[in-house]
Backbone and ligand atoms as CSV (ligand in chain L), in Angstrom:
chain,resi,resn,atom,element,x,y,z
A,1,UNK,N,N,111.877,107.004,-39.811
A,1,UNK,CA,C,110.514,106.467,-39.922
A,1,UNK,C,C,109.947,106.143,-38.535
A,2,UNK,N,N,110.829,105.246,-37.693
A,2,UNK,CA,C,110.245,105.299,-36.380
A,2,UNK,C,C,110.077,106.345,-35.804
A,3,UNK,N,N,110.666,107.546,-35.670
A,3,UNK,CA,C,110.451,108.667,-34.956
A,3,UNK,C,C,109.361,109.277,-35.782
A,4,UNK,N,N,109.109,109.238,-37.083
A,4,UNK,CA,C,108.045,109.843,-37.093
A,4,UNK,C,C,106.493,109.181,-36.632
A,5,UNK,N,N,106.734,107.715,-36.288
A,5,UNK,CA,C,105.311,107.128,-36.073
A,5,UNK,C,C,105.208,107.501,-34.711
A,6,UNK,N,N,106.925,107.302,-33.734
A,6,UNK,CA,C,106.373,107.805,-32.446
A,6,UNK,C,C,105.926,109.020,-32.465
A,7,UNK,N,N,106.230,110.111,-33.385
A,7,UNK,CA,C,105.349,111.911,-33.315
A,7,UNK,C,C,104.008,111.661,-33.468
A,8,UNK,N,N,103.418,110.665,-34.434
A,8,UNK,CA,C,102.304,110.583,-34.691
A,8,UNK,C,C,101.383,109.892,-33.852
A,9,UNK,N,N,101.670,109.102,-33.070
A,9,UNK,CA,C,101.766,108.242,-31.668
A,9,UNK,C,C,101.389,109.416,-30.588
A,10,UNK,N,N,102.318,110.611,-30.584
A,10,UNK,CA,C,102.160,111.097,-29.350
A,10,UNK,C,C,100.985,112.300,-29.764
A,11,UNK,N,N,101.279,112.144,-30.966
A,11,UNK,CA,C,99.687,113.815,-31.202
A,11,UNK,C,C,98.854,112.693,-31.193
A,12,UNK,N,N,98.088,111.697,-31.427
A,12,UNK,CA,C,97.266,111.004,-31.100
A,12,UNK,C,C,96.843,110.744,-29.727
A,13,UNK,N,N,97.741,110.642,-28.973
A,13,UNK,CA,C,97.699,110.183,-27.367
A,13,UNK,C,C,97.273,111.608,-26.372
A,14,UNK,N,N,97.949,112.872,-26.657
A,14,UNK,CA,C,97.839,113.955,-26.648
A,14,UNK,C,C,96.549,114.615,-26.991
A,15,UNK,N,N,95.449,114.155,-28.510
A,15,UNK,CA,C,94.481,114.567,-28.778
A,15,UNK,C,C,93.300,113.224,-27.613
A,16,UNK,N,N,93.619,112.661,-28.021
A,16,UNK,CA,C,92.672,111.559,-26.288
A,16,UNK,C,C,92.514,111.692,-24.993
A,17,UNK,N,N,93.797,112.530,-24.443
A,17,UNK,CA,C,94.026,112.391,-23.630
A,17,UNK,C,C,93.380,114.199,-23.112
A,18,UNK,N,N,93.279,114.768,-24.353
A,18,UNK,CA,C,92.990,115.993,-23.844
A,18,UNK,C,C,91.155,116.095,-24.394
A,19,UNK,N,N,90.856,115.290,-25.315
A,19,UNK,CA,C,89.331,114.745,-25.204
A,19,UNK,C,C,88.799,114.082,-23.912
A,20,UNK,N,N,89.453,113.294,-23.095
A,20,UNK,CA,C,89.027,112.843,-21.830
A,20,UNK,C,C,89.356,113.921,-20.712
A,21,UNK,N,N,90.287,115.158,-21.216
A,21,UNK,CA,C,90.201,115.837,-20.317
A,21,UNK,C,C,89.063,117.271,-20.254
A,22,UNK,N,N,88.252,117.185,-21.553
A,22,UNK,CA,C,87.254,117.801,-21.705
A,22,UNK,C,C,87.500,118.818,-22.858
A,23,UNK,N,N,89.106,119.059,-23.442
A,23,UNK,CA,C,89.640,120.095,-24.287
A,23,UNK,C,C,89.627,119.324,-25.873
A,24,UNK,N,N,88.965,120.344,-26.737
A,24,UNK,CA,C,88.442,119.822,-28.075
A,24,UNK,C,C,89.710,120.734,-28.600
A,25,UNK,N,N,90.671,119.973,-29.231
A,25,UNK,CA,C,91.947,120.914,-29.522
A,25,UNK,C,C,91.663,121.060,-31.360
A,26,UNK,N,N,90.878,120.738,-31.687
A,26,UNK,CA,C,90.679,121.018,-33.446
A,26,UNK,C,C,90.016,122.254,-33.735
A,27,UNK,N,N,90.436,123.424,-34.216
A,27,UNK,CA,C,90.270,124.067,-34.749
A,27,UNK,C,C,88.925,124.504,-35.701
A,28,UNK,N,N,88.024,125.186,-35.517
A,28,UNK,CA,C,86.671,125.773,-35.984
A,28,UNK,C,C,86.134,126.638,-36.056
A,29,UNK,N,N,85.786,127.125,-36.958
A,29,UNK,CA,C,85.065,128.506,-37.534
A,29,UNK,C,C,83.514,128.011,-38.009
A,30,UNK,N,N,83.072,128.349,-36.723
A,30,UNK,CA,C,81.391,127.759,-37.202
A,30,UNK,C,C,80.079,128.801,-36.821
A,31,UNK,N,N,80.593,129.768,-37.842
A,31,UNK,CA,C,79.733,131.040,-37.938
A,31,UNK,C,C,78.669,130.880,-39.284
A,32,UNK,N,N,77.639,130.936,-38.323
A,32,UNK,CA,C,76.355,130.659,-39.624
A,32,UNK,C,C,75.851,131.793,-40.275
A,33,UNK,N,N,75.031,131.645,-41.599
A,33,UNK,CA,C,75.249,132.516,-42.480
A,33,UNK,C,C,74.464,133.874,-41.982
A,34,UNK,N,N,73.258,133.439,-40.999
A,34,UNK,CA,C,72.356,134.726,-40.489
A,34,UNK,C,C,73.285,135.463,-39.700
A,35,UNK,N,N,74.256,135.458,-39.405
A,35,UNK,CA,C,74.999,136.170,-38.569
A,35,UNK,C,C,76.112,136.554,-38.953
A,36,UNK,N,N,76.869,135.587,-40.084
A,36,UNK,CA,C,78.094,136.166,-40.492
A,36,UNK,C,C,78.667,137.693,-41.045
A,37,UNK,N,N,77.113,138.331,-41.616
A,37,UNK,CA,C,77.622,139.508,-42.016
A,37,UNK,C,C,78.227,140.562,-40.936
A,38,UNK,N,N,77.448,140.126,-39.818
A,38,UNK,CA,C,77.980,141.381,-38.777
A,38,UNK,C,C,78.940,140.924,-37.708
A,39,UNK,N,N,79.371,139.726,-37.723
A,39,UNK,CA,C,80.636,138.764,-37.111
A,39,UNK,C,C,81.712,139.939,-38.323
A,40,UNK,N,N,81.168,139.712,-39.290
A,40,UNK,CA,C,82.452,139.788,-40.425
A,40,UNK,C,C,83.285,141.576,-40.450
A,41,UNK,N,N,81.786,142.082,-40.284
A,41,UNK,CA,C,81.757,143.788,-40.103
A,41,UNK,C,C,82.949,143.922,-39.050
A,42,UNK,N,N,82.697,143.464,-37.557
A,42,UNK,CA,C,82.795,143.142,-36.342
A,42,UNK,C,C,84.403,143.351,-36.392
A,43,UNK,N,N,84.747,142.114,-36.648
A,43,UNK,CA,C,85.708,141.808,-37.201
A,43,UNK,C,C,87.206,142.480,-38.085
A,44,UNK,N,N,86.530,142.952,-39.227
A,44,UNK,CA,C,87.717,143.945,-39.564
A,44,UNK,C,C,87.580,145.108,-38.905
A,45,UNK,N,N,86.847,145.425,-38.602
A,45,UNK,CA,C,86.938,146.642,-37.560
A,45,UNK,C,C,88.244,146.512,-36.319
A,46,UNK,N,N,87.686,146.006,-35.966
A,46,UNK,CA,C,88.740,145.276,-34.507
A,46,UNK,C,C,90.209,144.627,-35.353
A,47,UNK,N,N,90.384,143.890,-36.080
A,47,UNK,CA,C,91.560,143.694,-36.873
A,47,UNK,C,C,91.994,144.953,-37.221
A,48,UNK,N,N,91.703,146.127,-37.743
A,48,UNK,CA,C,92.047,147.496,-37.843
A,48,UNK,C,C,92.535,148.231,-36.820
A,49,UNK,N,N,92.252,147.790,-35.686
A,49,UNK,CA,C,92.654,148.888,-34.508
A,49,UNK,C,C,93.256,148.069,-33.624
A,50,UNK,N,N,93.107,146.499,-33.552
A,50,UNK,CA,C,93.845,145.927,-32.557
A,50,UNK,C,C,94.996,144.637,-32.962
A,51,UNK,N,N,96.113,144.872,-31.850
A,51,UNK,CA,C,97.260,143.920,-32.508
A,51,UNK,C,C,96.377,142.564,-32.104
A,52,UNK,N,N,97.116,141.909,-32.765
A,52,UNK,CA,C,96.591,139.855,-32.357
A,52,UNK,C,C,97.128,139.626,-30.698
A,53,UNK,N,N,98.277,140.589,-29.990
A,53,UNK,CA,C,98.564,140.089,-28.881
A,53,UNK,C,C,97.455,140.750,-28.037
A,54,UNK,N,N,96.396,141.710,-28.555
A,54,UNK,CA,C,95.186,142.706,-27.659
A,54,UNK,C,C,93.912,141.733,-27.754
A,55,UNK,N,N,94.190,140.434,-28.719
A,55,UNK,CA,C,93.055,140.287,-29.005
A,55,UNK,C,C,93.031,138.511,-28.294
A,56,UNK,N,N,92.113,137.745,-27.669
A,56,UNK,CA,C,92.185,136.426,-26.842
A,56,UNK,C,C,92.319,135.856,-28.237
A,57,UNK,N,N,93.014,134.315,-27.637
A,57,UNK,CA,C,93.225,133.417,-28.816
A,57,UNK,C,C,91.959,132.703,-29.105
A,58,UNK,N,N,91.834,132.613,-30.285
A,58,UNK,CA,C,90.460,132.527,-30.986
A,58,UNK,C,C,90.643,131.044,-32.046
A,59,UNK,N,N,91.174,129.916,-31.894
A,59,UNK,CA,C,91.073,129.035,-32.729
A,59,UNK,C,C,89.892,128.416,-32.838
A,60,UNK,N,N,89.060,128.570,-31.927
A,60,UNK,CA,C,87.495,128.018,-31.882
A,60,UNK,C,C,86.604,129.055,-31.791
A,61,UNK,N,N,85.911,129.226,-32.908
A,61,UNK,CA,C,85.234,130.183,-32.597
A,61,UNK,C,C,83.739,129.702,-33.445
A,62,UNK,N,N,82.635,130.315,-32.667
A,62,UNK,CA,C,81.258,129.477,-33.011
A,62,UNK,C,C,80.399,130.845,-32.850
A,63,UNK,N,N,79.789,131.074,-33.426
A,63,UNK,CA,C,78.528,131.704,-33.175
A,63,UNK,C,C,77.216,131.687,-34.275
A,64,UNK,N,N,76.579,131.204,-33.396
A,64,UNK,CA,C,75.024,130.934,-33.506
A,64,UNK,C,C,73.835,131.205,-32.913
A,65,UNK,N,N,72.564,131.180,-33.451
A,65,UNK,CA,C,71.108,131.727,-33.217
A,65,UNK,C,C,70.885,130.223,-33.091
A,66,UNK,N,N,70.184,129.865,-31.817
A,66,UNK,CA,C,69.729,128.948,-31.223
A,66,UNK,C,C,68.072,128.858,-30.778
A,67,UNK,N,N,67.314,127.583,-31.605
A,67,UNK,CA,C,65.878,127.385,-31.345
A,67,UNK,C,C,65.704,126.990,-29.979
A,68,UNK,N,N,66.300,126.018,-29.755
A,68,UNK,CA,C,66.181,125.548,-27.745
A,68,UNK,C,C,66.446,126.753,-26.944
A,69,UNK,N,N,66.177,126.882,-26.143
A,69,UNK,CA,C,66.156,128.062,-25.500
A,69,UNK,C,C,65.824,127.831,-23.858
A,70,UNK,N,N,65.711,126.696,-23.229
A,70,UNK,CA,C,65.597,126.196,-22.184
A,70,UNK,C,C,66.808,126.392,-21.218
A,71,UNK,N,N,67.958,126.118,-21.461
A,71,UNK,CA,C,69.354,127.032,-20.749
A,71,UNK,C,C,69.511,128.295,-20.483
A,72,UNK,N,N,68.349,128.765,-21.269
A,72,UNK,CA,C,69.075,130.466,-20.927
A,72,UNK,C,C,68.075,130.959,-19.831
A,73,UNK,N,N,68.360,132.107,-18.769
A,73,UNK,CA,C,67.599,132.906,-17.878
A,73,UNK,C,C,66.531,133.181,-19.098
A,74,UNK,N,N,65.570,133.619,-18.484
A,74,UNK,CA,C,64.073,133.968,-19.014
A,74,UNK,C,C,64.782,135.746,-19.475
A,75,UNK,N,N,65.809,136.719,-18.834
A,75,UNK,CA,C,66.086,137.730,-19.172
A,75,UNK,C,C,67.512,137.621,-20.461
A,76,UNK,N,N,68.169,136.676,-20.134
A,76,UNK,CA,C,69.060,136.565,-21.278
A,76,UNK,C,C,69.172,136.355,-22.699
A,77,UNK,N,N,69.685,137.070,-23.507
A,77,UNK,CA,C,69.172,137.273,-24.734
A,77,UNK,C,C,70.348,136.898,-25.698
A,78,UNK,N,N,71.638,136.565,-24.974
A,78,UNK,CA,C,72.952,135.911,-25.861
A,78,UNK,C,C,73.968,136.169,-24.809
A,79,UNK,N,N,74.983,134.687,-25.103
A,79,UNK,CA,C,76.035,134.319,-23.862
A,79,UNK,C,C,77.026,134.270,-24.704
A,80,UNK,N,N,78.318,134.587,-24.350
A,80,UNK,CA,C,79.527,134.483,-24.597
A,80,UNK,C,C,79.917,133.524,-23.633
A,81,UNK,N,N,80.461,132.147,-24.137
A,81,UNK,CA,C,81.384,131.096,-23.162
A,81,UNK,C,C,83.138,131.145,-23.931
A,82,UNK,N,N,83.753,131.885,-23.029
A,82,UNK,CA,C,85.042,131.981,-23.636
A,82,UNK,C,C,85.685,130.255,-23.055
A,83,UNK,N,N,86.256,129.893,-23.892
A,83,UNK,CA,C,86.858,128.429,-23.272
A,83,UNK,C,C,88.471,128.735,-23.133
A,84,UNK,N,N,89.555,127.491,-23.333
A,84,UNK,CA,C,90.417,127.834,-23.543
A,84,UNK,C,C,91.566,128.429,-24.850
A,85,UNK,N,N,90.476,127.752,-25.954
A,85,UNK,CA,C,91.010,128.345,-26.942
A,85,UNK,C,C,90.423,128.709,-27.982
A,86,UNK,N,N,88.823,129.352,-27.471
A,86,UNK,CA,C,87.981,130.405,-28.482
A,86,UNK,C,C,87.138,130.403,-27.604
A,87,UNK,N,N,85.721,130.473,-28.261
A,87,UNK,CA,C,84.313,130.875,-28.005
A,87,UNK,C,C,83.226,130.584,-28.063
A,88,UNK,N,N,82.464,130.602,-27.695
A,88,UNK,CA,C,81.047,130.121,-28.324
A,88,UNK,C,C,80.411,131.224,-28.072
A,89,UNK,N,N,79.687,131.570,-29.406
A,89,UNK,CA,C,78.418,132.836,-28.702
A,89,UNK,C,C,76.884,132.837,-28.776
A,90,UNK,N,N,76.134,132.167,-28.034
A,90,UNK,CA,C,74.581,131.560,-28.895
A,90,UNK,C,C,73.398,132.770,-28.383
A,91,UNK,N,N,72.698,132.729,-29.099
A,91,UNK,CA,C,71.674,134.280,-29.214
A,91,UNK,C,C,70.510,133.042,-29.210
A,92,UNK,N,N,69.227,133.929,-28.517
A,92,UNK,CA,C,68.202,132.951,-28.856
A,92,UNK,C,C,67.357,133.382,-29.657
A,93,UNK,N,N,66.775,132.351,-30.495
A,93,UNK,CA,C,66.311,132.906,-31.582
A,93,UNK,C,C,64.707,133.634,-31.640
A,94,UNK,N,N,64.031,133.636,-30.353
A,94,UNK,CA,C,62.550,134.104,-30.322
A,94,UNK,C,C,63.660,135.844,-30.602
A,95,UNK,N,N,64.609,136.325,-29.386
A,95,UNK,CA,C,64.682,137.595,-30.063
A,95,UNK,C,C,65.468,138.079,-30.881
A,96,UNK,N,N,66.274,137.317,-31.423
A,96,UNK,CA,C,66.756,137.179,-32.654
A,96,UNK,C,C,65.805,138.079,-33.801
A,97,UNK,N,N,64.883,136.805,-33.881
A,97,UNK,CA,C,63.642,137.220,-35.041
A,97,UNK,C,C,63.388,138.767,-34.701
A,98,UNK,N,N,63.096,138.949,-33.189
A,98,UNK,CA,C,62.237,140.034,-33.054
A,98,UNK,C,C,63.225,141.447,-33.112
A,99,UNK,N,N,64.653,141.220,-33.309
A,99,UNK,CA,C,65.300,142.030,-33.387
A,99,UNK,C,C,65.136,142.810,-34.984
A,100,UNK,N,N,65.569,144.270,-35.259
A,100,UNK,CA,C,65.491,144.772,-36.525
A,100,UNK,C,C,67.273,145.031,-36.861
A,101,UNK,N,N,67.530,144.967,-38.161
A,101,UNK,CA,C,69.416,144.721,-38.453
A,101,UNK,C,C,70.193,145.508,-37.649
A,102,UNK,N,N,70.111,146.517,-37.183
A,102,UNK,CA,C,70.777,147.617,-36.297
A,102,UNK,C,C,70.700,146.587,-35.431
A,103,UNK,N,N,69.526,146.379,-34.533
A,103,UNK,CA,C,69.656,145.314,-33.136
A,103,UNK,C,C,70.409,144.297,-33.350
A,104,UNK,N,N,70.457,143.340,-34.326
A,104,UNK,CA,C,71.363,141.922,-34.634
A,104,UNK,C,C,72.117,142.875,-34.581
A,105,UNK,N,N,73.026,143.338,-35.091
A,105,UNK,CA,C,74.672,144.472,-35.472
A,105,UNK,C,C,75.214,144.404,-34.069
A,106,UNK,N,N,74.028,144.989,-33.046
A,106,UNK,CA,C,73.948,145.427,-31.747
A,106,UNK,C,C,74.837,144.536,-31.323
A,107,UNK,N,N,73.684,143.720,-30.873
A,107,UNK,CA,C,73.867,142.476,-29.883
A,107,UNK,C,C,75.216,141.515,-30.116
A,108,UNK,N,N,75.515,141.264,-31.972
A,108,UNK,CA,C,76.718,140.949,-31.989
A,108,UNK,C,C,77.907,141.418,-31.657
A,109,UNK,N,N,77.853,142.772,-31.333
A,109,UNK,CA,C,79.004,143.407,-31.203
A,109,UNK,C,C,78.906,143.363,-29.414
A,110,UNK,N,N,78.236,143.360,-29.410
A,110,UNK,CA,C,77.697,143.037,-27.632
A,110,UNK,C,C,79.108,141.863,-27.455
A,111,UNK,N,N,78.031,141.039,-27.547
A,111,UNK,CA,C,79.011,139.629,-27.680
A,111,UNK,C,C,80.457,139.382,-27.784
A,112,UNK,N,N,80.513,139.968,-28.897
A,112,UNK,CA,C,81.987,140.259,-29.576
A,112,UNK,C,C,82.815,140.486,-28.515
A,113,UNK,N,N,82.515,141.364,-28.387
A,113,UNK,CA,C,83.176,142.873,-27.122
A,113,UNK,C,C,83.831,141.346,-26.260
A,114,UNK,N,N,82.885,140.926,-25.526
A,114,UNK,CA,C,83.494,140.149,-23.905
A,114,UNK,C,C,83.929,138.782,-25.274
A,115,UNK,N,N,83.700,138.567,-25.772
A,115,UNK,CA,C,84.606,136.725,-26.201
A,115,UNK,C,C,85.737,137.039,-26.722
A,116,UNK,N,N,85.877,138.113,-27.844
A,116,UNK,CA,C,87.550,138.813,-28.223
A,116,UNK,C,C,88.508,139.186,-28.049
A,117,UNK,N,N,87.345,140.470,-26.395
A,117,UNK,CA,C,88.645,141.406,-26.297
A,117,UNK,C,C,87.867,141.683,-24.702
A,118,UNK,N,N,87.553,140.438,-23.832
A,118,UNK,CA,C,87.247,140.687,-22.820
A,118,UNK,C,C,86.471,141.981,-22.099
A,119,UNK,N,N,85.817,142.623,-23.243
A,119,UNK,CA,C,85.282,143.629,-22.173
A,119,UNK,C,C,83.969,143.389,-20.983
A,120,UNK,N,N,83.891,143.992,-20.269
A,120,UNK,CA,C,82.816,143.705,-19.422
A,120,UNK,C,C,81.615,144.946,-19.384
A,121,UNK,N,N,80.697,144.761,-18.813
A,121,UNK,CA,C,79.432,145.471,-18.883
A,121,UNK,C,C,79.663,147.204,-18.366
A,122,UNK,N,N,79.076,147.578,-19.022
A,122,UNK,CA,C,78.945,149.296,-19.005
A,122,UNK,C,C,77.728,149.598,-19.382
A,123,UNK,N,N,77.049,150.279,-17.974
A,123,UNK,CA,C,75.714,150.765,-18.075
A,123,UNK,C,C,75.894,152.236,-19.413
A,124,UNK,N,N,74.252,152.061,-19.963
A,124,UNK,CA,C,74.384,153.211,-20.467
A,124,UNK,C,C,74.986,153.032,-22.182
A,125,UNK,N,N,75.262,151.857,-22.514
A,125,UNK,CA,C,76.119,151.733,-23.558
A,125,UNK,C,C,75.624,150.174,-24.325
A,126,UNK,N,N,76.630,150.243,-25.648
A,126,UNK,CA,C,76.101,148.587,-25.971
A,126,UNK,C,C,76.324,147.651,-25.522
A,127,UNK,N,N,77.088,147.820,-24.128
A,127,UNK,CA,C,77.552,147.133,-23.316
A,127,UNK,C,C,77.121,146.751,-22.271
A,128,UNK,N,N,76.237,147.355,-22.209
A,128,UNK,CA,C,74.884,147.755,-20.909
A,128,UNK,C,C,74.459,146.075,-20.719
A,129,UNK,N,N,74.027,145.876,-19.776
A,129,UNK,CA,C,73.757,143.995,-19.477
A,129,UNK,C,C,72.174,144.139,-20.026
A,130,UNK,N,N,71.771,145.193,-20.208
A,130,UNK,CA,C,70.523,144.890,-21.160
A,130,UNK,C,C,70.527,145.090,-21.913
A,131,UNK,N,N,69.403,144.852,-23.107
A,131,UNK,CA,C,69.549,145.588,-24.526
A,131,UNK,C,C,68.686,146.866,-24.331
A,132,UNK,N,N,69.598,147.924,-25.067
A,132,UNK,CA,C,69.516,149.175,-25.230
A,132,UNK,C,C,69.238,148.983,-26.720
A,133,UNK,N,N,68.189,149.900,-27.261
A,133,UNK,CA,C,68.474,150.276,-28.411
A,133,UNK,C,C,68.903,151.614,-29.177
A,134,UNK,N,N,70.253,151.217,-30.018
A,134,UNK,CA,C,70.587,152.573,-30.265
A,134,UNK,C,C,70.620,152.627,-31.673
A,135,UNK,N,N,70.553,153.736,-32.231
A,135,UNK,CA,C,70.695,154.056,-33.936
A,135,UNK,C,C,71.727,153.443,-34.537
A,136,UNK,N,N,72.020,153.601,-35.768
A,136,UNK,CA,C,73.237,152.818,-36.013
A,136,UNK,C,C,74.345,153.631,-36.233
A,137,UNK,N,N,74.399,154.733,-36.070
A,137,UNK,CA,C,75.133,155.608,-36.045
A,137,UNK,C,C,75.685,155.960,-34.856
A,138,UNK,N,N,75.102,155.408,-34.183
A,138,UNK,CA,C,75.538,156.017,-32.061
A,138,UNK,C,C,76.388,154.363,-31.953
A,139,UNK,N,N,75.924,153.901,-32.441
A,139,UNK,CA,C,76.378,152.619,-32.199
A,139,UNK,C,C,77.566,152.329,-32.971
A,140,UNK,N,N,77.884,152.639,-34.391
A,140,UNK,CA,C,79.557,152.817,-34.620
A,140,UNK,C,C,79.727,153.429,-33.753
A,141,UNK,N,N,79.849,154.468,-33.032
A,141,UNK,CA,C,80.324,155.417,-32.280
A,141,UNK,C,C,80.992,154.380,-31.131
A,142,UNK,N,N,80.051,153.888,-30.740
A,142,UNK,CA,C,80.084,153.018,-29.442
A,142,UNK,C,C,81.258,151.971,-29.301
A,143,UNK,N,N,81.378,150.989,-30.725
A,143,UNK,CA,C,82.203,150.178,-30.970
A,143,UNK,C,C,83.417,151.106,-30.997
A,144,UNK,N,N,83.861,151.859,-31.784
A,144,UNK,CA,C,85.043,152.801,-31.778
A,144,UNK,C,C,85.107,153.641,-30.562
A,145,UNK,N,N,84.425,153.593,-29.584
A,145,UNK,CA,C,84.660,153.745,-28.320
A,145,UNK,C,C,85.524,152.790,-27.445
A,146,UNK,N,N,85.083,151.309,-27.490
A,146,UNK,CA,C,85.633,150.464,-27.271
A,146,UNK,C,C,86.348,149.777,-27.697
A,147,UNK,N,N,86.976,149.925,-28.844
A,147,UNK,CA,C,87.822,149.298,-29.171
A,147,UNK,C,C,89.151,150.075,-29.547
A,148,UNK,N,N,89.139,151.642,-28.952
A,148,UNK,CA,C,89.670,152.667,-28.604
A,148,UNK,C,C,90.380,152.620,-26.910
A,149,UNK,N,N,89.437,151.943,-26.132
A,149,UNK,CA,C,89.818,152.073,-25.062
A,149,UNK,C,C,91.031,150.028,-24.682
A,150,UNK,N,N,89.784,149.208,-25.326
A,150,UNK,CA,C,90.865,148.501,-25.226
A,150,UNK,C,C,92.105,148.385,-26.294
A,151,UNK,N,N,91.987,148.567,-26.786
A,151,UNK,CA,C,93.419,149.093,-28.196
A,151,UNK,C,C,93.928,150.105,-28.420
A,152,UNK,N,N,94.137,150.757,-27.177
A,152,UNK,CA,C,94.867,152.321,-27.443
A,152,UNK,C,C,96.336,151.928,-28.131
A,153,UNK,N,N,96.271,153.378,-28.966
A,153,UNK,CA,C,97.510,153.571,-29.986
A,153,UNK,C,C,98.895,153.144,-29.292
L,1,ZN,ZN,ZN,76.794,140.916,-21.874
């Protein structure tokens, strides 16, 4: 009994101590519903082609369409903040709206790409640091491009 109050003692002291050190160690899945379908698409796709050791550790993971919009560059249109143990991915919502479902698909997989599986920018592609718009058919293409190159067989 005492040893278990000191275990419970030390994950307490451990969760404080790593709140004052700025690390939120609880676990979250806080994907909202305008976005979940193509998080979800996203998702088994990349679970299909890549092991869990190809893929960053993901116990926090957040993504959301955001009304404030005062943080972001006047050209930025959605940030990936990888932390230490997930993500955050916030889109703003003026082009959000103005996006059509292929573009949301887009841009999430944009995202995806660098908070999951670290990729970085490639002109020319959905990866491109701007938005490109592509069909939705060039654009599977695109994802199974990349997730080909970082998850080879
Ligand atoms: Zn980007």
């Amino acid at each position: 009994m005492v040893s278990f109050l000191k275990k419970i003692e030390d994950y307490v002291l451990a969760i404080l101590l790593a709140s004052l050190l700025g690390y939120h160690l609880i676990p979250y899945h806080n994907v909202t519903s305008e976005v979940q379908p193509y998080v979800q698409e996203f998702q088994v796709k990349m679970w299909d082609k890549c092991t869990p050791e190809q893929i960053r550790p993901t116990w926090q993971v957040s993504v959301m369409v955001v009304d404030d919009v005062s943080h972001f560059n006047k050209e930025t249109v959605g940030v990936c903040h990888y932390r230490l143990l997930g993500f955050d991915v916030t889109l703003r919502r003026d082009f959000w709206e103005y996006l059509d479902d292929v573009g949301k698909q887009q841009l999430i997989y944009h995202e995806l790409l660098h908070c999951y599986l670290n990729v970085e920018h490639e002109n020319g592609t959905i990866m491109d640091a701007y938005h490109i718009a592509f069909t939705k058919e060039h654009m599977e293409k695109q994802l199974d491009y990349f997730l080909d190159k970082v998850c080879p067989k």
